[in-house]
C-alpha positions in Angstrom: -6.5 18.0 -24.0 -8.9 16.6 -21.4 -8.0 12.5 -20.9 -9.9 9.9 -22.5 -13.3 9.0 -20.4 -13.9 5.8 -22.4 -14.3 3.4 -19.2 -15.3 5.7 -16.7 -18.6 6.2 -15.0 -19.4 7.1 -11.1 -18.9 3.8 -10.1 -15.2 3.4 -11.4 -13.2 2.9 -8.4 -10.9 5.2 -7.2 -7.2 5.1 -7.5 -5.4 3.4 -10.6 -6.9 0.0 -11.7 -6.4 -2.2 -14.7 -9.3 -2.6 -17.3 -8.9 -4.4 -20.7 -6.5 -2.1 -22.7 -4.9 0.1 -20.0 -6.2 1.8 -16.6 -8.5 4.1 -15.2 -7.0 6.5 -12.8 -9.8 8.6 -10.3 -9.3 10.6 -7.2 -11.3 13.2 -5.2 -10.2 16.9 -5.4 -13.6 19.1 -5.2 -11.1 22.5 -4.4 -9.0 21.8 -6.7 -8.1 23.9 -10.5 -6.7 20.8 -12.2 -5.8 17.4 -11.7 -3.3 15.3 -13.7 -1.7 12.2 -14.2 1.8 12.0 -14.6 3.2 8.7 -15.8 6.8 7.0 -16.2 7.6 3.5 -17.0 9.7 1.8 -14.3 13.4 2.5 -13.8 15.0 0.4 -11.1 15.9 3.1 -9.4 14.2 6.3 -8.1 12.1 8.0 -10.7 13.1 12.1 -11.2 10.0 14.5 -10.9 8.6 14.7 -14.1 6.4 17.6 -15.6 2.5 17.8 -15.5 1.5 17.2 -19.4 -1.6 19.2 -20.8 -2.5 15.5 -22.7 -3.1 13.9 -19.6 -5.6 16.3 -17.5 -8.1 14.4 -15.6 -12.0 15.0 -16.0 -14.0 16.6 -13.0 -17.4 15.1 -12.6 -20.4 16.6 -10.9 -19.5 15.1 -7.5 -15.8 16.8 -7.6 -14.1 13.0 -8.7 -11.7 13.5 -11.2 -10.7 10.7 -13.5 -9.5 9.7 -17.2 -8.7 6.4 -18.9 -5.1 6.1 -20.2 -4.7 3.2 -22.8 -1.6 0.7 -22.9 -0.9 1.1 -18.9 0.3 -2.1 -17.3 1.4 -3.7 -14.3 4.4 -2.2 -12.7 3.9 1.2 -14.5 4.5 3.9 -12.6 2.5 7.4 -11.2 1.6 10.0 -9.3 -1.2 12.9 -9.6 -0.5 16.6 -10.0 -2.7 18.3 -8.6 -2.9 22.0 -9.1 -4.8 24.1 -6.5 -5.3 28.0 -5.1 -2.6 27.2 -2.2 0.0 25.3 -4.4 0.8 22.4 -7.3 2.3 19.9 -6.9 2.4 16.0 -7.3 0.1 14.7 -4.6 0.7 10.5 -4.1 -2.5 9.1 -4.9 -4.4 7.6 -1.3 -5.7 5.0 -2.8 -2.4 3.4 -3.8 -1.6 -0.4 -3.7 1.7 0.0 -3.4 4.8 2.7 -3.5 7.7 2.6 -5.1 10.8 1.1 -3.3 13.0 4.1 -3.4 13.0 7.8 -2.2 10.1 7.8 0.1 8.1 10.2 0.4 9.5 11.9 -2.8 8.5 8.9 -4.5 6.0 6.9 -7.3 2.7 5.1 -7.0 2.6 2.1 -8.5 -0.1 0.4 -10.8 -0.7 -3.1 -9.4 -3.1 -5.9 -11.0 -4.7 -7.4 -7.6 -5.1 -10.7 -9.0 -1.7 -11.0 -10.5 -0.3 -13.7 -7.6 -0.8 -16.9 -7.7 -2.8 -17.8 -4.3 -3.2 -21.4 -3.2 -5.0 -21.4 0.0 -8.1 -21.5 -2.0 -9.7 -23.9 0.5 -8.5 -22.3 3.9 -11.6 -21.4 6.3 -11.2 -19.2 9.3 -11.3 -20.9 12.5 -14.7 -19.4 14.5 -14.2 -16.2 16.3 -15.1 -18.1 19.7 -12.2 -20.4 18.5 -9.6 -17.3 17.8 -6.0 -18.2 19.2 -4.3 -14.9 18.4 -0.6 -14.4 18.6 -0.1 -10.6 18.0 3.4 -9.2 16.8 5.5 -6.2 15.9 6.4 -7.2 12.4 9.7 -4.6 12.7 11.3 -6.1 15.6 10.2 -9.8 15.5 12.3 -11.9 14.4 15.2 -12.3 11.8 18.5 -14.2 11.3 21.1 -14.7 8.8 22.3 -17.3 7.1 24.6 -18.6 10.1 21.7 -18.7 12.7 22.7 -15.3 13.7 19.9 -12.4 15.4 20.2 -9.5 13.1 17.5 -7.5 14.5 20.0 -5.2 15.7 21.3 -4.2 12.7 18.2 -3.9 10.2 14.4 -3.5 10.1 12.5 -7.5 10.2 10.7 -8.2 7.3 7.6 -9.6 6.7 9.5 -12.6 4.8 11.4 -13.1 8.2 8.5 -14.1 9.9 7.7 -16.6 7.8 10.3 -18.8 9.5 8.0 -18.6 12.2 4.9 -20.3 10.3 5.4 -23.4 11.4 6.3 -22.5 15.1 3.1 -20.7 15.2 1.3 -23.6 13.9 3.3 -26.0 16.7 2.3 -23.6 19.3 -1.7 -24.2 18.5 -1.8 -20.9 17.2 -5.1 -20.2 14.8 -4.1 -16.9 14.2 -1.7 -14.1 14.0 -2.3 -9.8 14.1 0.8 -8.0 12.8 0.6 -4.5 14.3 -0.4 -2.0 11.0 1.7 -2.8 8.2 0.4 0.0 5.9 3.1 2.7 5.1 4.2 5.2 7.6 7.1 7.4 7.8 10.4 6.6 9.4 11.7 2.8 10.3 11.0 2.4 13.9 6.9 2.8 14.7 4.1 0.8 16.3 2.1 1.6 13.2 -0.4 3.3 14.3 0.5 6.7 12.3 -0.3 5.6 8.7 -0.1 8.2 6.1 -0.3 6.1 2.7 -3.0 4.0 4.3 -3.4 1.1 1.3 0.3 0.5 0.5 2.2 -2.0 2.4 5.1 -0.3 5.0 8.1 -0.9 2.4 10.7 -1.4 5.7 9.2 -4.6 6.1 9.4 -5.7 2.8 12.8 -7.1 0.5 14.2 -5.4 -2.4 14.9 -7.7 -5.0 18.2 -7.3 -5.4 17.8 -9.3 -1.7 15.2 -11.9 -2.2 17.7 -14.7 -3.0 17.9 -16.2 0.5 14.2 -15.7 0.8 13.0 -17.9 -2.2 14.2 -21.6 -0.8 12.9 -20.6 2.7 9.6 -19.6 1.2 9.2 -22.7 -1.4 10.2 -25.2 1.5 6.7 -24.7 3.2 5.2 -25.0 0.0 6.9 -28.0 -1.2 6.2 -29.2 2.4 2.2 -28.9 1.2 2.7 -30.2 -2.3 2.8 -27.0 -4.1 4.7 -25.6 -6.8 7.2 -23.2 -5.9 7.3 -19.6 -6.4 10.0 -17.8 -8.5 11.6 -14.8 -7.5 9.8 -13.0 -9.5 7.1 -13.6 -7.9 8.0 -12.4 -4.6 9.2 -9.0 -6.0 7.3 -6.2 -4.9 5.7 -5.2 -1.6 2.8 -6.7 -1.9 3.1 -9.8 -3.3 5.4 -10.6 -0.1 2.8 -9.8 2.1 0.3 -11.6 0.1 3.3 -14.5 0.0 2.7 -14.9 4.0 -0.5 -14.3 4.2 -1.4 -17.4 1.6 1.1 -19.4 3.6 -0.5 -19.0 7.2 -3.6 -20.3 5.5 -1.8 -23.4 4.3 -0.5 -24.1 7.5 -4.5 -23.7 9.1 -3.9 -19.7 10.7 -5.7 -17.0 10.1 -4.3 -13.6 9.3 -6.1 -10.2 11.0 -5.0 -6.6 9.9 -4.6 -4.5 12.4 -6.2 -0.9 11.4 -6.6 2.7 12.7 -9.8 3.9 11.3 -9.6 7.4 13.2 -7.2 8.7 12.8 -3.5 8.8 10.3 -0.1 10.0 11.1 0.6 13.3 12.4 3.8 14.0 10.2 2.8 14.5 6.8 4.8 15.6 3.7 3.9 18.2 0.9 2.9 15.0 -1.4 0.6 12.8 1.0 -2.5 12.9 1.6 -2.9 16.3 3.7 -4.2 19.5 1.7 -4.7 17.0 -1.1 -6.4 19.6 -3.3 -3.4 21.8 -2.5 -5.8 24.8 -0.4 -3.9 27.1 0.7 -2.0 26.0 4.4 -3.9 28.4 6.2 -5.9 26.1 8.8 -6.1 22.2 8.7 -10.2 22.9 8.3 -8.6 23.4 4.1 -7.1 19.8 4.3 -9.9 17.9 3.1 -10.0 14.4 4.9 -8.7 15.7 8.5 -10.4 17.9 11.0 -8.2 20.4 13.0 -7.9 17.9 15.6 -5.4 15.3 16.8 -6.1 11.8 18.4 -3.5 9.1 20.1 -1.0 11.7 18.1 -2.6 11.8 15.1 -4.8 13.7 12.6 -8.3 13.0 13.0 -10.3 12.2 9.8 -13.5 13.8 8.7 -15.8 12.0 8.9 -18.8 14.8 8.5 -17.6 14.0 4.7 -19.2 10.9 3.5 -16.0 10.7 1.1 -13.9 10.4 3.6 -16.2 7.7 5.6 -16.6 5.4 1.9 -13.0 5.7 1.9 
């Protein structure tokens, strides 16, 4: 039975986002047979593979989108697309993902995320002028992090993006207007520049802290806020990928710095596995011209995109 289309037209964005009464979920498959969407409520731990359901088969539109409302879906809910093409099925992570789940990359979960869920309070930050950029540009892996005695742990672990901010106000004291973390979106392995993205709008999870972990965080976070006046944030709050990105971002604005993503628009990671975004309507592996968004060609080690697709360039 098709999925519901209530809340769906051509101009519903694509991936999964929250609308009054549950989400609409939409991707772009034009090869492929069928496309569903395969749901599970959070665990706490890695999610098992779960079957394709016939109740849940997404609607193709003229323009190859498929896409289907599903009612009662919430923040934190969890899943992936199956997609079923003449090559293969299989579940295919959706590209448009906000965020992934913590365990068992790549055999692992989208997760739904409400964008406006944390609480900002840099409402009344304004970039300095570009002709008054001070940039200090870092490797978010290797930056900096120590433990609770002073000691350099970077030897031992992956930094995290809550590491650095212990470096806020250092920045600020160095006249520092702004900072550029190398890419931060999610690539595969620890140690990486960035620059080989293959989930390209879901925070790399190495840099972020499970929750069972965020304990020494919260008093290092709600010091510079307290500092400004602000109410503190719970852990709770800090859970989750991207609310600790959004958690340093918000406080570099506080303390007057600017934050600037550093992207790769030409071209993703070369290693891909059987669920990302390569063959994404599952054609059959015989040349990469059948893998939708990428030419045959590499660039800096990567997959060039395909840009002669004007899906690919809105993406």
């Amino acid at each position: 039975m098709p999925a519901s289309q209530m809340n769906i037209s051509a101009s519903t964005p694509l991936g999964a986002n929250l609308v009054s009464g549950g989400a609409t979920f939409r991707t772009w498959a034009p090869a492929a047979q069928e496309v569903y969407i395969a749901l599970k409520q959070p665990t706490g731990t890695a999610s098992a593979a779960f079957p394709k359901h016939p109740d849940d088969l997404l609607v193709k539109d003229a323009d190859d989108f498929w896409a289907g409302f599903v009612p009662g879906i919430k923040d934190g809910d969890l899943y992936r697309f199956y997609v079923v093409g003449i090559g293969s099925e299989g579940f295919k992570r959706d590209p448009y993902a906000r965020e992934l789940e913590f365990n068992g990359y790549p055999d692992c979960n989208c997760i739904v995320r409400d964008p406006h869920a944390y609480p900002w309070h840099d409402g009344g930050f304004r970039p300095p002028a570009f002709s008054d950029l001070i940039i200090y540009q870092f490797h978010i892996g290797v930056f900096y992090a120590k433990d609770a005695a002073g000691g350099d742990i970077r030897r031992h672990r992956v930094c995290k993006i809550l590491d650095v901010v212990d470096r806020i106000e250092y920045f600020a004291d160095l006249g520092v207007n702004a900072v550029m973390p190398l890419p931060f979106q999610e690539y595969q392995g620890e140690n990486s520049p960035g620059y080989n993205g293959t989930d390209l709008f879901s925070p790399e999870m190495d840099y972020a802290v499970a929750a069972a972990d965020l304990a020494p965080y919260v008093p290092r976070v709600n010091q510079l806020l307290t500092a400004k006046g602000l109410a503190p944030l719970t852990q709770a709050q800090l859970s989750g990928q991207i609310n600790q990105f959004k958690t340093f971002i918000d406080l570099c604005h506080l303390y007057g710095i600017a934050v600037i993503a550093d992207v790769v628009y030409n071209h993703a990671g070369g290693g891909f596995d059987d669920q990302s975004i390569k063959f994404f309507d599952r054609q059959p592996y015989t040349t990469d011209n059948n893998s939708l968004y990428f030419t045959d060609q590499d660039h800096a080690g990567g997959r060039a995109f395909a840009f002669w697709r004007k899906e690919v360039r809105q993406s």
